[in-house]
Residue frames as a rotation matrix with the C-alpha (Angstrom) as fourth column:
UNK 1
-0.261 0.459 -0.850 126.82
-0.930 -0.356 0.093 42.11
-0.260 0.814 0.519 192.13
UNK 2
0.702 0.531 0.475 124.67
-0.282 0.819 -0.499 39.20
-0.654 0.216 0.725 190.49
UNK 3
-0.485 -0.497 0.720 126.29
0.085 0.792 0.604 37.19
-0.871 0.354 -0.342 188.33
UNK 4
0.146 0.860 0.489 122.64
0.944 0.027 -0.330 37.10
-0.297 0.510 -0.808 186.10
UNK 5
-0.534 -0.077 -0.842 122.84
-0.071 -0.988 0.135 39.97
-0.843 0.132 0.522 183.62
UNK 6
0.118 0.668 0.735 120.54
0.556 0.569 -0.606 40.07
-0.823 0.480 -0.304 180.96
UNK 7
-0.819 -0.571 0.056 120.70
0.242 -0.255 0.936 41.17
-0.521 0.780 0.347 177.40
UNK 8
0.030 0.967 -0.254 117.95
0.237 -0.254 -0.938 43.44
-0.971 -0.032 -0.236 175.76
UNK 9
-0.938 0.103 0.330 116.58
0.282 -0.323 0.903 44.67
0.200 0.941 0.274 172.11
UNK 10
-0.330 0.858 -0.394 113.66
0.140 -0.368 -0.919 46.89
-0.934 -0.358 0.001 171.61
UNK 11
-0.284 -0.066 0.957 112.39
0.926 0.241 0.291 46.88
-0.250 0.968 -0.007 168.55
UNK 12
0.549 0.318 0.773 110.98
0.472 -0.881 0.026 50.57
0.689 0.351 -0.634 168.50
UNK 13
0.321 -0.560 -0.764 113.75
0.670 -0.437 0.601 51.75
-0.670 -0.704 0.235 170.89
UNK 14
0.761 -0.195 -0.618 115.84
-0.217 -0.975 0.040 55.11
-0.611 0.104 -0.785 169.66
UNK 15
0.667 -0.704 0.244 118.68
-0.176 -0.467 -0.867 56.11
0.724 0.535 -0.435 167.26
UNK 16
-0.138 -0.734 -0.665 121.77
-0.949 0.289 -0.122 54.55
0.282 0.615 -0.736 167.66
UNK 17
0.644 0.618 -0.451 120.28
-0.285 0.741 0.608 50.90
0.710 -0.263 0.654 167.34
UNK 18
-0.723 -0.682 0.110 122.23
-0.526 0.442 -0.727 49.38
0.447 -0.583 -0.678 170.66
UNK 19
0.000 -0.136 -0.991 121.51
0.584 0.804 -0.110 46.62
0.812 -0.578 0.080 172.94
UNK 20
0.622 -0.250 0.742 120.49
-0.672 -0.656 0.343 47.08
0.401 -0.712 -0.577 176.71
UNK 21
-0.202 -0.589 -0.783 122.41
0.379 0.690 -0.617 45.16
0.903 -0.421 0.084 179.56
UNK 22
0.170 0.231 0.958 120.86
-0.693 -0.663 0.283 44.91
0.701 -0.712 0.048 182.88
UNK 23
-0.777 -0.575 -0.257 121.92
-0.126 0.542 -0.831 43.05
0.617 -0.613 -0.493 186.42
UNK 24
-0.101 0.867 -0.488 119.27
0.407 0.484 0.775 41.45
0.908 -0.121 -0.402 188.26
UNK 25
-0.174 -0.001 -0.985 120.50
0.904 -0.396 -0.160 43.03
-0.390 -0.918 0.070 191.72
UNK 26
0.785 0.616 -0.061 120.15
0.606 -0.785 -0.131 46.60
-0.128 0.066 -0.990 189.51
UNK 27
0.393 -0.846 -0.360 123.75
0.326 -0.237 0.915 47.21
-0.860 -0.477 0.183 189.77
UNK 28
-0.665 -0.704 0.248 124.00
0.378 -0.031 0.925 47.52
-0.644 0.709 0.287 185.84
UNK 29
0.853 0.465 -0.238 121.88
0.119 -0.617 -0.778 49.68
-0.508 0.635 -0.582 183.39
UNK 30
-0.046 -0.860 -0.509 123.66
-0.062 -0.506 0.861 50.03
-0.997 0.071 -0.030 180.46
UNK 31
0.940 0.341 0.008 123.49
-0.012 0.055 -0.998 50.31
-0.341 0.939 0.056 176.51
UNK 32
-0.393 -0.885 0.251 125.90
0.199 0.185 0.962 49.33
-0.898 0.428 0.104 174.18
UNK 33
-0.285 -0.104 -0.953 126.28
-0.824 -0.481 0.299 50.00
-0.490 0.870 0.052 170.42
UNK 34
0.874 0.193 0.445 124.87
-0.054 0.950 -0.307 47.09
-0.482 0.245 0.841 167.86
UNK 35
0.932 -0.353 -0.078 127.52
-0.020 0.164 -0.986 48.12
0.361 0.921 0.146 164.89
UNK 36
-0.052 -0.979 0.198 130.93
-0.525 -0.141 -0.839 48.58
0.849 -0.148 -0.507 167.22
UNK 37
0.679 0.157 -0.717 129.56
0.598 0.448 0.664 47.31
0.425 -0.880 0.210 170.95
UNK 38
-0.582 -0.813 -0.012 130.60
0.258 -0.170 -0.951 50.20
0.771 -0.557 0.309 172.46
UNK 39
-0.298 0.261 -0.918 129.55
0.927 -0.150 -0.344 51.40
-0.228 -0.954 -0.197 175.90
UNK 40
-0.364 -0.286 0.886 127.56
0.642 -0.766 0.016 54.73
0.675 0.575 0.463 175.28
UNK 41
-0.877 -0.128 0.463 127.18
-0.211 -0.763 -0.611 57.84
0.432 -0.634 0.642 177.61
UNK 42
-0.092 0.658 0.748 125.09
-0.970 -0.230 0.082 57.84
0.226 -0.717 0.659 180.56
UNK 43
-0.099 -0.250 -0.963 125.73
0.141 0.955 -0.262 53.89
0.985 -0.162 -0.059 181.30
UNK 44
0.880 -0.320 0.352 126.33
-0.326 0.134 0.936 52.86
-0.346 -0.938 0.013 184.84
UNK 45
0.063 -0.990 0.129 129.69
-0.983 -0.084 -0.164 52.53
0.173 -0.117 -0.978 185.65
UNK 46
0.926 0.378 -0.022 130.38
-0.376 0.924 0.068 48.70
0.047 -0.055 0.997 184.98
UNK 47
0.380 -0.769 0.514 133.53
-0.195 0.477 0.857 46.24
-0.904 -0.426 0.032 186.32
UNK 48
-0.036 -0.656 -0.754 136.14
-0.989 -0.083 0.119 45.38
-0.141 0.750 -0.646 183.99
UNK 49
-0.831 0.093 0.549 135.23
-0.159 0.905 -0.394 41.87
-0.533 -0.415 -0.737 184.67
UNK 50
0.082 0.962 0.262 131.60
0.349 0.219 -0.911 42.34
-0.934 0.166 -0.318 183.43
UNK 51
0.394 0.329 -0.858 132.60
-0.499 -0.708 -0.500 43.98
-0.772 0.625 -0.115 180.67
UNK 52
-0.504 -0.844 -0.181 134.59
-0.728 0.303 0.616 41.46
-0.465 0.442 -0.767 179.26
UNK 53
-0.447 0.743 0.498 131.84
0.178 0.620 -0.764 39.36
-0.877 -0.253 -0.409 179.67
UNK 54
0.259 0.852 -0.456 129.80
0.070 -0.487 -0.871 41.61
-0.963 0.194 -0.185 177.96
UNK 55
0.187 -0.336 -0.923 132.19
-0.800 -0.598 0.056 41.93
-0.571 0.728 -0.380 175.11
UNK 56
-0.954 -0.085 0.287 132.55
0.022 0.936 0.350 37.65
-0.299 0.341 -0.891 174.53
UNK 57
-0.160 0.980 0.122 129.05
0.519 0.189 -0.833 37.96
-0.839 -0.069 -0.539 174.06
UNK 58
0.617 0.400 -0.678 128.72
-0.291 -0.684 -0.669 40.76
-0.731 0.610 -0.305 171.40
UNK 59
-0.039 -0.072 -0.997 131.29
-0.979 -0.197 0.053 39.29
-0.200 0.978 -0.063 169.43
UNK 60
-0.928 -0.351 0.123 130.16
-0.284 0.882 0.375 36.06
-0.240 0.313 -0.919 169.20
UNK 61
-0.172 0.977 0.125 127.01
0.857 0.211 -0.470 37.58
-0.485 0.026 -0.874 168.25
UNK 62
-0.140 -0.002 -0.990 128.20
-0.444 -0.894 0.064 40.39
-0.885 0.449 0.124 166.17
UNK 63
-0.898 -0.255 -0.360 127.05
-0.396 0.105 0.912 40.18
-0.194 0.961 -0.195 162.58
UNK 64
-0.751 0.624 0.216 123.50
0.442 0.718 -0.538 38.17
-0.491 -0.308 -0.815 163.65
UNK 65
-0.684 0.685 0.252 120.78
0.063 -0.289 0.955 39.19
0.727 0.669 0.154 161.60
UNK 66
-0.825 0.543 -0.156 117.62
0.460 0.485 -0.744 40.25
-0.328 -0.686 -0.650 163.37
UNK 67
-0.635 0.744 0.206 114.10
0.118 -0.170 0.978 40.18
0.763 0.646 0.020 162.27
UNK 68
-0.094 0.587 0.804 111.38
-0.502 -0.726 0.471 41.61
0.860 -0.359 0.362 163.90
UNK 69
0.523 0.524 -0.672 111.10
-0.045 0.804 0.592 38.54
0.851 -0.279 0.444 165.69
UNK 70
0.205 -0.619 -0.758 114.17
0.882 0.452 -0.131 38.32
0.424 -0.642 0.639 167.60
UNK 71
-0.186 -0.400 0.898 113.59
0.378 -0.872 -0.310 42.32
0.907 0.282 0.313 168.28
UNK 72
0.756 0.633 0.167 111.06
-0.183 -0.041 0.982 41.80
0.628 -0.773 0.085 171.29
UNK 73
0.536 -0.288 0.794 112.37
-0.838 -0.069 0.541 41.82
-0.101 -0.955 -0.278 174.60
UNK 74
0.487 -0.373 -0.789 115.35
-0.016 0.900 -0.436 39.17
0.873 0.225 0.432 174.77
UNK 75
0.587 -0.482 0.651 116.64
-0.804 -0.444 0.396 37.73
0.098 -0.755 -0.648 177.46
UNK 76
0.807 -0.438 -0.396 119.58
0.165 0.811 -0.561 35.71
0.567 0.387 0.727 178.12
UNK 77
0.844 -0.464 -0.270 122.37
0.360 0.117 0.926 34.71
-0.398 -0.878 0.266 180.51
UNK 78
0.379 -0.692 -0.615 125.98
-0.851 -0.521 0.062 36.44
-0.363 0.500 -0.786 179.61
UNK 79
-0.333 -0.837 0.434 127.45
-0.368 0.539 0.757 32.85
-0.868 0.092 -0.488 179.20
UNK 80
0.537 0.788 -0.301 125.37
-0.376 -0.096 -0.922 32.47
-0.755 0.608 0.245 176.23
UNK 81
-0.404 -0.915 -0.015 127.18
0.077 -0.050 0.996 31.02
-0.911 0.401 0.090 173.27
């Protein structure tokens, strides 16, 4: 698996607002919750490794205000801080 996972927002995406998380090799497709950051049904199965990842990230970005602006397509490396 890549290393490179990226972090999405859609701004007209569906009911429950969440966050996507994809892997540049394809290995990851996944949605998380905005208000708890869980993992929600129909995910790809993702390493316990990546997920930790995935979880330093959401909360050190849980609570972030976003305006329309920052709704478009985001992308960013997991080590983000």
């Amino acid at each position: 698996m890549s290393d490179e996972i990226w972090k999405f927002l859609y701004s007209r995406d569906y009911d429950p607002p969440h966050f996507h998380v994809k892997s540049k090799d394809g290995s990851i497709n996944a949605r998380f919750r905005i208000d708890d950051g869980s993992l929600m049904p129909g995910s790809s199965d993702i390493r316990n490794t990546v997920l930790k990842r995935i979880n330093l990230w959401y909360s050190r970005h849980q609570g972030k205000a976003y305006d329309k602006s920052d709704l478009g397509q985001a992308k960013s490396n997991a080590s983000d801080q």
